[in-house]
C-alpha positions as CSV (number, residue, x, y, z in Angstrom):
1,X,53.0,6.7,52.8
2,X,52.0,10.3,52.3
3,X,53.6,10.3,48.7
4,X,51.1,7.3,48.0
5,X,48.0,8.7,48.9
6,X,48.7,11.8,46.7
7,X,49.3,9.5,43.7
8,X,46.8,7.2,44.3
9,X,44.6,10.2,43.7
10,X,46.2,11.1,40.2
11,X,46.0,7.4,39.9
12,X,42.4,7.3,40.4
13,X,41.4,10.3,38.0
14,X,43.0,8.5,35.2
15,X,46.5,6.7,34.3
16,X,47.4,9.3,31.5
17,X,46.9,12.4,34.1
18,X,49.0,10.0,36.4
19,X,51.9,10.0,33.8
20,X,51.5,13.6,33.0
21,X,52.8,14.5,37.1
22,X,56.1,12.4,36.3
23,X,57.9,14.7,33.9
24,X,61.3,13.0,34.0
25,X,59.1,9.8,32.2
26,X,58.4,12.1,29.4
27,X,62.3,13.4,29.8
28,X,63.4,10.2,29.3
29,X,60.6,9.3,26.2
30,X,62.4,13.1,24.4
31,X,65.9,12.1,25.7
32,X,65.2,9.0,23.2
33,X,64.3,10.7,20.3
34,X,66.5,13.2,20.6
35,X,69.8,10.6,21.3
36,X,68.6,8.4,18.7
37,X,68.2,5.5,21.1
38,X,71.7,5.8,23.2
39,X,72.3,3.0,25.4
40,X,72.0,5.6,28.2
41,X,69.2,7.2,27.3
42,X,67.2,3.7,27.0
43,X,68.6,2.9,30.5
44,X,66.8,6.0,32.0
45,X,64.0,5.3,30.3
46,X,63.8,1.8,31.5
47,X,64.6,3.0,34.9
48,X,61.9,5.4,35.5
49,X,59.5,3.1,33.8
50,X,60.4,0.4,36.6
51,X,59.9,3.2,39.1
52,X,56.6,4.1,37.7
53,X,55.4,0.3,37.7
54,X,56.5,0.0,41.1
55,X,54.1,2.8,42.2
56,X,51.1,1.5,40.5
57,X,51.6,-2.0,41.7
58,X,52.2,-0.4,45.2
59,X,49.0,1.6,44.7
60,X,46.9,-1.1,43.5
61,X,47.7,-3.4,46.3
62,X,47.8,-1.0,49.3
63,X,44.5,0.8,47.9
64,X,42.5,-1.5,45.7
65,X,43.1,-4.9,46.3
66,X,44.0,-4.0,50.3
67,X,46.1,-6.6,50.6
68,X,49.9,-5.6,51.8
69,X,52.6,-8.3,53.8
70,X,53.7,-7.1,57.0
71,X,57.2,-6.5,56.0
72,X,56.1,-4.0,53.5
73,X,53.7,-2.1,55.7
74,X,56.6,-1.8,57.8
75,X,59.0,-0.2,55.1
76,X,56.3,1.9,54.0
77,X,56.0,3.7,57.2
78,X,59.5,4.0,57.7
79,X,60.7,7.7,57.2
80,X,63.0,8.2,54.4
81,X,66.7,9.7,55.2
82,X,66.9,13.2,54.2
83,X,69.3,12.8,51.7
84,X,66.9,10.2,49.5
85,X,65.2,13.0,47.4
86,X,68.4,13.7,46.0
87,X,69.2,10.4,44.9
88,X,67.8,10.8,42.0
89,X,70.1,14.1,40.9
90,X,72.8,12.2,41.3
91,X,71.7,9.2,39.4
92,X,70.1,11.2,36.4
93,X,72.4,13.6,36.1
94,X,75.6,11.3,35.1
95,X,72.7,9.3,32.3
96,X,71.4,12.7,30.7
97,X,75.0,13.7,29.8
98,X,76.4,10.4,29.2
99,X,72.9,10.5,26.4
100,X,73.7,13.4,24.9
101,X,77.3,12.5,24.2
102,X,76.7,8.8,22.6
């Protein structure tokens, strides 16, 4: 929930500054360019754009439209295992080199 309220800040100074704090989105635009569109390197970049849509719909319903179902009010305050920030190594890790080699 904490993670929310710090983007919904970003989120309210502008959308663009709100991009500019997810650097793996802009990874993943470079990955492209650089791959020449590999099949890997699009699925990052679709990834982190459904993660990034995600947030903003989260934000817009928790914070502007104030309107959240129980069930999610309930996930959202549920602490996160230790091991979830690192997820995302282990996901991203495996796509970036399977990018650069296709």
């Amino acid at each position: 929930m904490g993670m929310l309220v710090q983007m919904h800040k970003k989120y309210d100074t502008n959308v663009v500054v709100f991009l500019l704090y997810h650097p793996t989105f802009m990874f993943a635009i470079w990955l492209i360019m650089v791959t020449g569109f590999s099949i890997a390197s699009v699925a990052l970049l679709l990834i982190k754009t459904i993660d990034i849509a995600t947030k903003i719909i989260l934000i817009q319903q928790l914070f502007e439209k104030r309107q959240l179902s129980q069930e999610l009010s309930v996930m959202l305050l549920t602490p996160l295992h230790p091991a979830m920030p690192y997820l995302g190594l282990i996901a991203y890790s495996p796509m970036v080199y399977l990018s650069l080699l296709g």
